[in-house]
N, CA, C and O atoms as a MOPAC input file, in Angstrom:
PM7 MOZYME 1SCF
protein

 N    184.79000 1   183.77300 1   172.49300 1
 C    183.62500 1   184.36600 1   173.11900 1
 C    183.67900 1   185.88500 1   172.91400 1
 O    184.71800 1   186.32500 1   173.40400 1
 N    183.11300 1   186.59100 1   172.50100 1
 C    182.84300 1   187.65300 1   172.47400 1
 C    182.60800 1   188.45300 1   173.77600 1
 O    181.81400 1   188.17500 1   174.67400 1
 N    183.45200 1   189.49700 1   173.69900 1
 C    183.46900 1   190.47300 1   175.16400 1
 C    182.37900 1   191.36800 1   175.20600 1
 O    182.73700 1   192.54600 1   175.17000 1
 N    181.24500 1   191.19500 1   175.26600 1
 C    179.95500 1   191.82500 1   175.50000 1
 C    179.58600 1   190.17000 1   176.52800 1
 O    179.40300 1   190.30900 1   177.73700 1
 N    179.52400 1   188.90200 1   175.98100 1
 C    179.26000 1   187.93100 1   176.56000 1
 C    180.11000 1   187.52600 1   177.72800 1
 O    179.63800 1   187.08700 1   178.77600 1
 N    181.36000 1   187.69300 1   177.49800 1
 C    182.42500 1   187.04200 1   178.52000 1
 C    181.78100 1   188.45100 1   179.64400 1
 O    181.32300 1   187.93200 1   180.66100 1
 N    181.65900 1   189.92700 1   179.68400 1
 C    181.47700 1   190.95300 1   180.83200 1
 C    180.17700 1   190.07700 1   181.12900 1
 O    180.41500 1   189.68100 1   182.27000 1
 N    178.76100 1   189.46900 1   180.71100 1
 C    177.62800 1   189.65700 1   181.10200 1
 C    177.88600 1   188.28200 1   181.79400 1
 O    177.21100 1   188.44200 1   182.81100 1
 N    178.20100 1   187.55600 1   181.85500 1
 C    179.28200 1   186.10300 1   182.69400 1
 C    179.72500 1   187.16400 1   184.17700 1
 O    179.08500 1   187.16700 1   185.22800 1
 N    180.48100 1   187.67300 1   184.00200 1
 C    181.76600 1   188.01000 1   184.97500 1
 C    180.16800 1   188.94800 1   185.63600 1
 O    179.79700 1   188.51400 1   186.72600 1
 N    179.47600 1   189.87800 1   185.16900 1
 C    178.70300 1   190.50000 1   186.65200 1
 C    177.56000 1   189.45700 1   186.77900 1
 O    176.69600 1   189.84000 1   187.56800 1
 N    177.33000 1   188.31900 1   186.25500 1
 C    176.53700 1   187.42000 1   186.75300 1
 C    177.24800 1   186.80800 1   187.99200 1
 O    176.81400 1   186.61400 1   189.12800 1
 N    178.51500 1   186.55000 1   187.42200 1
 C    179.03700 1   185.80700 1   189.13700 1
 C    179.59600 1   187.11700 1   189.95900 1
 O    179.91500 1   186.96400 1   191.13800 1
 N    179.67400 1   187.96800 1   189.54400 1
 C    179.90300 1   189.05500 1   191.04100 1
 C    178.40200 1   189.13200 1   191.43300 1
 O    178.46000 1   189.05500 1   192.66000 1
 N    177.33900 1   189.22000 1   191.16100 1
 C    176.16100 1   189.07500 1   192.11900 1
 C    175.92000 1   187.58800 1   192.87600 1
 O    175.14700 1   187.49600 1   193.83000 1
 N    176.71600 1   186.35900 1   192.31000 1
 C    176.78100 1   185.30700 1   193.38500 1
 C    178.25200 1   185.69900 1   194.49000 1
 O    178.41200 1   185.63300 1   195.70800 1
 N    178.97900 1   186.03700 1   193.54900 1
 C    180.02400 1   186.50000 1   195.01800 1
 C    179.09700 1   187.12400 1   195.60200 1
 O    178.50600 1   186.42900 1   196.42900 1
 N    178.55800 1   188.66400 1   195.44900 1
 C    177.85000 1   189.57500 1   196.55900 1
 C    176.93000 1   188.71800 1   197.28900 1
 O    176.90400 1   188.93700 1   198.50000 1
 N    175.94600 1   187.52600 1   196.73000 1
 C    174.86300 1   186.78700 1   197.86800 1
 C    175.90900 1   185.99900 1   198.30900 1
 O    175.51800 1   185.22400 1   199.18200 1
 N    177.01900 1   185.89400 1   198.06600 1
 C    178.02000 1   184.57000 1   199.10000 1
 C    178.03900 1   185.42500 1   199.82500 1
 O    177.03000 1   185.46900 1   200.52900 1
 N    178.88800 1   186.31900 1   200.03700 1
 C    179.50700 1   187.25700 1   200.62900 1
 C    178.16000 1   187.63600 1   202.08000 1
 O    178.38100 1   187.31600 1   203.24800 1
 N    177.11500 1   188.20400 1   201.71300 1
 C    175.84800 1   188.60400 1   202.14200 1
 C    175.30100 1   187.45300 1   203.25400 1
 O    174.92000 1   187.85500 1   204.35300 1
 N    175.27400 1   185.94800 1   202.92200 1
 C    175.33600 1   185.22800 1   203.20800 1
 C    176.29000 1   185.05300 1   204.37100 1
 O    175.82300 1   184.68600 1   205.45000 1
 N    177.62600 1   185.29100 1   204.23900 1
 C    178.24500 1   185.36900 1   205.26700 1
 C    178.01800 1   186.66500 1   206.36000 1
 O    178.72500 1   186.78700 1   207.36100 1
 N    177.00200 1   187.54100 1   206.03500 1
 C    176.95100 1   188.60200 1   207.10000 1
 C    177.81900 1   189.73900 1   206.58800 1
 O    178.04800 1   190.61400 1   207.42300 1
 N    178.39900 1   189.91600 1   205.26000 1
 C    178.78200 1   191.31700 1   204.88500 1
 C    178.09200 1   191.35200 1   203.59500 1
 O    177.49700 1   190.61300 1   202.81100 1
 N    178.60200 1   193.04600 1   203.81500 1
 C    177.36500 1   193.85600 1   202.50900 1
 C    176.19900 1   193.62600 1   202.75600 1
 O    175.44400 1   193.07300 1   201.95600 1
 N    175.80700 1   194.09100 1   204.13000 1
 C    174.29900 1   194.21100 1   204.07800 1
 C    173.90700 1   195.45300 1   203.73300 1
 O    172.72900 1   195.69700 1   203.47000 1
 N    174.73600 1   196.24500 1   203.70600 1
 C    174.27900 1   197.48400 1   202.94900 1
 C    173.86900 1   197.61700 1   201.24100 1
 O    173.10200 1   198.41700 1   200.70600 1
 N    174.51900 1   196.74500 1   200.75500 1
 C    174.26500 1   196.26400 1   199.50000 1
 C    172.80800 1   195.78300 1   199.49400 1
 O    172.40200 1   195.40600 1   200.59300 1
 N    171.89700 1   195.72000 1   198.41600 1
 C    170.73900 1   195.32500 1   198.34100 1
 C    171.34800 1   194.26900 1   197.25500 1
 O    172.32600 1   194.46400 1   196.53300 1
 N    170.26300 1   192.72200 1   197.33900 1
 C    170.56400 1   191.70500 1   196.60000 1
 C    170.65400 1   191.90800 1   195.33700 1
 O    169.81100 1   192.60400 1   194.77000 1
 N    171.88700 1   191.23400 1   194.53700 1
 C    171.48300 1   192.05800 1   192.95700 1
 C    169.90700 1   191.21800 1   192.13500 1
 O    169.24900 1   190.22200 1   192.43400 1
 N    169.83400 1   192.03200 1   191.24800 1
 C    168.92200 1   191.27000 1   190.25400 1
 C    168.77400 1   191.82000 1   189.23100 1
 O    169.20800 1   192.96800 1   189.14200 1
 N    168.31000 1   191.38900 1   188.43300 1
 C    168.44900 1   191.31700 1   186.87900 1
 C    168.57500 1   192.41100 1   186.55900 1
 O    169.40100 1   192.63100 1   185.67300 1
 N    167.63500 1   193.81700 1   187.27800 1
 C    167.79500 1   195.26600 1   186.82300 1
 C    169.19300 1   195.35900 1   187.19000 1
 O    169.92900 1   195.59400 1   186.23100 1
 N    169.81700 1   195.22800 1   188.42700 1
 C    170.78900 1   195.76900 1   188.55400 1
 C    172.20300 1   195.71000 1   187.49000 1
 O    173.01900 1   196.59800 1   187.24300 1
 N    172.11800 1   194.30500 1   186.99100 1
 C    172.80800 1   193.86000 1   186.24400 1
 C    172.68000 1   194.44800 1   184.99200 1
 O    173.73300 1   194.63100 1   184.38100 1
 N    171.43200 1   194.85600 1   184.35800 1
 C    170.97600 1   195.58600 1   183.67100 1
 C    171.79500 1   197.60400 1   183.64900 1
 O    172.15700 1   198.44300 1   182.82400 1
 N    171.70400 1   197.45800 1   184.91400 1
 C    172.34500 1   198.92200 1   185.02300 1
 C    173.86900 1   198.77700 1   185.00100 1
 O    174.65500 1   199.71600 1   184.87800 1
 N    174.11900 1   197.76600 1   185.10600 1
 C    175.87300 1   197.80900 1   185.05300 1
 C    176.17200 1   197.45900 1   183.82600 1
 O    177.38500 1   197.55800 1   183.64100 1
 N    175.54200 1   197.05900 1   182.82600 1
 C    175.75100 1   197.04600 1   181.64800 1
 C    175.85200 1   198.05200 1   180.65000 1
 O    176.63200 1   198.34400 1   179.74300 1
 N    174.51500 1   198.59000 1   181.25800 1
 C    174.20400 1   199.92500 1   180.35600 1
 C    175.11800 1   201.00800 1   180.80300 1
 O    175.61900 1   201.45100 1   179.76900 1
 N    175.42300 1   201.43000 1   181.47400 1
 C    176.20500 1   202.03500 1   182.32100 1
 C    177.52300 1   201.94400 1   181.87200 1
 O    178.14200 1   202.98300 1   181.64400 1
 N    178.16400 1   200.59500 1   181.67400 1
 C    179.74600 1   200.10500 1   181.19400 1
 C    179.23100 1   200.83600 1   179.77600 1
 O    179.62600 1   201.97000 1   179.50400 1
 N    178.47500 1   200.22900 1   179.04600 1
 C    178.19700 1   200.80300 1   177.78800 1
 C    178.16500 1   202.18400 1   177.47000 1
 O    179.07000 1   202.50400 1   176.70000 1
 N    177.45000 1   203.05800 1   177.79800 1
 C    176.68200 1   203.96900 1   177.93300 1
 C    177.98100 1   205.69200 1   178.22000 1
 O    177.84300 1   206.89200 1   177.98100 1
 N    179.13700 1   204.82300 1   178.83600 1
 C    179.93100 1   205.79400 1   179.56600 1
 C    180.95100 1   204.93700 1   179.88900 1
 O    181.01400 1   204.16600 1   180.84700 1
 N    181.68500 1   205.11900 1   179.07800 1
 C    182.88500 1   203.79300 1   178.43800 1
 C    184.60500 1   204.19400 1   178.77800 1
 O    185.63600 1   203.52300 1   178.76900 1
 N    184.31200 1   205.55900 1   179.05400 1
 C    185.46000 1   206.00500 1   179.88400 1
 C    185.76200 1   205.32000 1   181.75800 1
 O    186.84500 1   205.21900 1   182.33500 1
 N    184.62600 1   205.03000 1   182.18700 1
 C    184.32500 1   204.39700 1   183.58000 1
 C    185.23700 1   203.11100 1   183.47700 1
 O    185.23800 1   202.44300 1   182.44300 1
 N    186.00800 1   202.77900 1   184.56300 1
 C    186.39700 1   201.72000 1   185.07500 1
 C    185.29100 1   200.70700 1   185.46300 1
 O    184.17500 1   200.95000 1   185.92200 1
 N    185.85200 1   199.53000 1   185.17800 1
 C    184.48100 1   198.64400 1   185.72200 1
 C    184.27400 1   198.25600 1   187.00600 1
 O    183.32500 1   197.61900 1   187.46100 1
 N    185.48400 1   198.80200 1   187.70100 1
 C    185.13500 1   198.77700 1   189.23900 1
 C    183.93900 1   200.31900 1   189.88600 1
 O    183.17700 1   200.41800 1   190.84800 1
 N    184.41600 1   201.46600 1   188.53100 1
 C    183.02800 1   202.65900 1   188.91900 1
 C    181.85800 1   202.09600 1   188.44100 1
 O    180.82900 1   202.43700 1   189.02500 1
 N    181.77600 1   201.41800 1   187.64200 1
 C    180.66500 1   200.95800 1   187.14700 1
 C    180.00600 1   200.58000 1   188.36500 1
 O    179.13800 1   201.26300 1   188.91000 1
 N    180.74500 1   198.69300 1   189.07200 1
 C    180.05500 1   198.19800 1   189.94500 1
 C    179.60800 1   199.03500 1   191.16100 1
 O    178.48700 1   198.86200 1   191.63800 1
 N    180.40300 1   199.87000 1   191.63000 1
 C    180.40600 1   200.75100 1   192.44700 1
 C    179.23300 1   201.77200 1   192.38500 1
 O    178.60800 1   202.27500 1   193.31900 1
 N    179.07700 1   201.97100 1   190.85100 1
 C    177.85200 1   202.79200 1   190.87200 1
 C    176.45200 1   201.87600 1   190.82600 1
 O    175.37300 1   202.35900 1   191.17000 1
 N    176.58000 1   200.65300 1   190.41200 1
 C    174.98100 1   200.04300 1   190.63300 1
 C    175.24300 1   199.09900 1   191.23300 1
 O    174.99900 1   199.42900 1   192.39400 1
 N    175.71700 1   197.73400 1   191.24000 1
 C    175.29200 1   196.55800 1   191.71700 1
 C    175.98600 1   197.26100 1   193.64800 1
 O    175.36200 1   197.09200 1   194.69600 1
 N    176.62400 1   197.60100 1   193.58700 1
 C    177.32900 1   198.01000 1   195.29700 1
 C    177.36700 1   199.86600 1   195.60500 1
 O    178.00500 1   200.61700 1   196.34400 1
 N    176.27900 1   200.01300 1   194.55200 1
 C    176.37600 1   201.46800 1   195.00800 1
 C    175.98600 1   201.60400 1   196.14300 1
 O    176.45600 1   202.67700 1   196.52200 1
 N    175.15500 1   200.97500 1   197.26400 1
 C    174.63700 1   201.76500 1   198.47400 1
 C    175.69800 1   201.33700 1   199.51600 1
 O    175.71400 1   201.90000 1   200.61100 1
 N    176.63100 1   200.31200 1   199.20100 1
 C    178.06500 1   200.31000 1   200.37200 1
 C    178.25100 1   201.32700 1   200.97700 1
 O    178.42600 1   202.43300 1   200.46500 1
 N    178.23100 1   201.02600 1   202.33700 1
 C    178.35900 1   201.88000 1   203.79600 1
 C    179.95600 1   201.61600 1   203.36800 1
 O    180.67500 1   201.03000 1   202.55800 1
 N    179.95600 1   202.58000 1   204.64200 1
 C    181.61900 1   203.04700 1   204.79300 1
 C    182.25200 1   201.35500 1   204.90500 1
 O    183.05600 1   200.79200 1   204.16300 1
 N    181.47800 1   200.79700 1   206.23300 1
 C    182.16800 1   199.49600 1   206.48400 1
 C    182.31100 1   198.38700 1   205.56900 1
 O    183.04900 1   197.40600 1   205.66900 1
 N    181.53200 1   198.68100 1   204.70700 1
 C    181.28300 1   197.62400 1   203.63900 1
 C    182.35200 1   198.08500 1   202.52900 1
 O    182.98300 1   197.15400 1   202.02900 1
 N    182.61100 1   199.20500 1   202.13000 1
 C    183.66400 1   199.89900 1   201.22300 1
 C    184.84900 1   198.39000 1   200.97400 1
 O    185.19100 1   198.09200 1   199.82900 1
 N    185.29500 1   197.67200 1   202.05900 1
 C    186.25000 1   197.48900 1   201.63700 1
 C    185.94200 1   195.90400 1   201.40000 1
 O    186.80600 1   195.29500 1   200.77000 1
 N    184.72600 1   195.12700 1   201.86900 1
 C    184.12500 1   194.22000 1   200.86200 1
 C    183.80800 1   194.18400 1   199.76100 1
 O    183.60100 1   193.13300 1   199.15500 1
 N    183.70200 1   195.35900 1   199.26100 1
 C    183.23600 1   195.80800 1   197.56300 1
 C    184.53900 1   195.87800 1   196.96200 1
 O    184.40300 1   195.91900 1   195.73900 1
 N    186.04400 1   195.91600 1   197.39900 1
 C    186.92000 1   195.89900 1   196.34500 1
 C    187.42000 1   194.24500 1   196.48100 1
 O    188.29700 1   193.88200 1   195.69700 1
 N    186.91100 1   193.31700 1   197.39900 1
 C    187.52400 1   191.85800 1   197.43100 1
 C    186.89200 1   191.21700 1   196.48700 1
 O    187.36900 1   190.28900 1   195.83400 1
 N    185.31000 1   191.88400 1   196.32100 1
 C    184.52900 1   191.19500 1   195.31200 1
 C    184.91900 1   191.53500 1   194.18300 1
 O    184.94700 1   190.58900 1   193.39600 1
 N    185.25000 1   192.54600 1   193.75100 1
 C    185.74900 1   193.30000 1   192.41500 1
 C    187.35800 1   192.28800 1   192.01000 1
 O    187.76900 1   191.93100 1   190.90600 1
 N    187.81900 1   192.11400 1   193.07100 1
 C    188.96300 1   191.28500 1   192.95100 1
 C    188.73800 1   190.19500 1   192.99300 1
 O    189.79800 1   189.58300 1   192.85700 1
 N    187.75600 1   189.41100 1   193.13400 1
 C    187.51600 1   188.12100 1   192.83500 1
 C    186.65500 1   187.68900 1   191.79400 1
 O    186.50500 1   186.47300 1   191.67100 1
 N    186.08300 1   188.43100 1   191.04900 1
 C    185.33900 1   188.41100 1   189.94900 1
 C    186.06200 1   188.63200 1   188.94700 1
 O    185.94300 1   187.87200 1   187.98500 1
 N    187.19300 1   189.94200 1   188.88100 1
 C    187.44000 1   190.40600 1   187.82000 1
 C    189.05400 1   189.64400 1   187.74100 1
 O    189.65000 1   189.40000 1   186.69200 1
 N    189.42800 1   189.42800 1   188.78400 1
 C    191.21000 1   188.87300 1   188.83500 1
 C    191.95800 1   190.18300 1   188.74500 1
 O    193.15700 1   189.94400 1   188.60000 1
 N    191.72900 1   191.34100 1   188.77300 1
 C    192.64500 1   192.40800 1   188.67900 1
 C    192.60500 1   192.89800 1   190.28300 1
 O    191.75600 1   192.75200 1   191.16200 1
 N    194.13500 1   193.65300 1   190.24700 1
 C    194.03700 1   194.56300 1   191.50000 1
 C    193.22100 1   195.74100 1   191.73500 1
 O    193.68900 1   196.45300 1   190.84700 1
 N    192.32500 1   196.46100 1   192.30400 1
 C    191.27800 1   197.35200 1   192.46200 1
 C    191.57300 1   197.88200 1   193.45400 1
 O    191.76300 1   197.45100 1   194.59200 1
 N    191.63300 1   199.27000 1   192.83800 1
 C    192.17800 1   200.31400 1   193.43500 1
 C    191.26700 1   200.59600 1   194.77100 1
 O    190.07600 1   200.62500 1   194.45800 1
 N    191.52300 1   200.84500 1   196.39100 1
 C    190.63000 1   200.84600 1   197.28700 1
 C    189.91800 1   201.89900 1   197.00200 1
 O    190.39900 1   202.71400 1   196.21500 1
 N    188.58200 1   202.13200 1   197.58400 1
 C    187.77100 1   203.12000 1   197.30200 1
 C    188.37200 1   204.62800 1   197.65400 1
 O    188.28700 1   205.55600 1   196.85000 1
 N    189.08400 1   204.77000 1   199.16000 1
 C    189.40000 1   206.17800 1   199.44700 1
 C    190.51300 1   206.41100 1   199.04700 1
 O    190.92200 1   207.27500 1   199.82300 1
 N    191.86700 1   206.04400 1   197.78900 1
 C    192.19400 1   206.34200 1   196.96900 1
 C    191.53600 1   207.37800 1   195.86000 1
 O    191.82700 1   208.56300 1   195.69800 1
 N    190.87800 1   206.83900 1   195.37600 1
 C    190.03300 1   207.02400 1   194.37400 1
 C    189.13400 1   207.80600 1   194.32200 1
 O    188.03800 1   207.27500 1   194.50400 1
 N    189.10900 1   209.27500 1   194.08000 1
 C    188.38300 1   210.02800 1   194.43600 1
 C    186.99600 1   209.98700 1   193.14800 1
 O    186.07600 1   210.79900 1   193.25300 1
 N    187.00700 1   209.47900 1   192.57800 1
 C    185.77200 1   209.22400 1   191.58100 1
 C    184.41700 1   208.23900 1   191.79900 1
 O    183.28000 1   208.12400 1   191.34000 1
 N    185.55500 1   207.41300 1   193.10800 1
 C    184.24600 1   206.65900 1   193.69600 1
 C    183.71100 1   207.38400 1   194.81600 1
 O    182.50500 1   207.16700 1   194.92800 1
 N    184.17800 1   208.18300 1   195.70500 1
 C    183.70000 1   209.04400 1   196.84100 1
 C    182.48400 1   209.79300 1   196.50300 1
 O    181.74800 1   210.37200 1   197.30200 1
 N    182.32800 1   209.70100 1   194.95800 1
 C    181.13700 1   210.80500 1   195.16400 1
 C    180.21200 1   210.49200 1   193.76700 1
 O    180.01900 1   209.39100 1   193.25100 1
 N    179.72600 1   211.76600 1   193.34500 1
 C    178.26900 1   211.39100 1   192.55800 1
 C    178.98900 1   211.23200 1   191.04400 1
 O    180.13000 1   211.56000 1   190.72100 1
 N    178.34900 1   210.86000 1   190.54900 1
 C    179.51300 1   210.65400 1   189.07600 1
 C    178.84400 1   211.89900 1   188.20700 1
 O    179.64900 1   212.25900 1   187.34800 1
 N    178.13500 1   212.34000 1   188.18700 1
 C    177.74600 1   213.98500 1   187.61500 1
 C    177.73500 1   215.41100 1   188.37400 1
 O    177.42700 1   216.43400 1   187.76100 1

């Protein structure tokens, strides 16, 4: 499978993790994904290829995560992607605007 196809797989099911998740009453700060959004995390991974794909998600599909939600956005990142993800207030690249 080609890794342009296997990434557009993997943020298709992190937007069913995020409506599971949502579903259960977290990440309501998150808005539901959809096709744009997915769209922006692509272009985005693409576009600016130095980004981790946890800044990526962070910047579109879970960019509007409230503080409380911060730490639902790295379980999903860890259950989509299978890697460990660095928490957000580590990480000073997710705290803020990426320009």
């Amino acid at each position: 499978m080609e890794k342009e196809e296997k990434l557009i797989k993997l943020v298709v099911k992190m937007g069913d993790v995020i409506r599971r998740y949502q579903d259960e009453g977290n990440l309501n700060s998150v808005p539901p994904p959809t096709i744009y959004g997915y769209l922006a995390f692509l272009r985005l991974n693409r576009g600016l290829p130095h980004l981790s794909l946890q800044q990526v998600a962070s910047s579109t599909l879970m960019g509007n995560a409230s503080a409380e939600d911060k730490k639902h956005v790295v379980a999903v990142f860890n259950e989509v992607f299978g890697i460990r993800a660095m928490p957000a207030e580590n990480d000073p690249t997710l705290g803020g605007d990426l320009f």
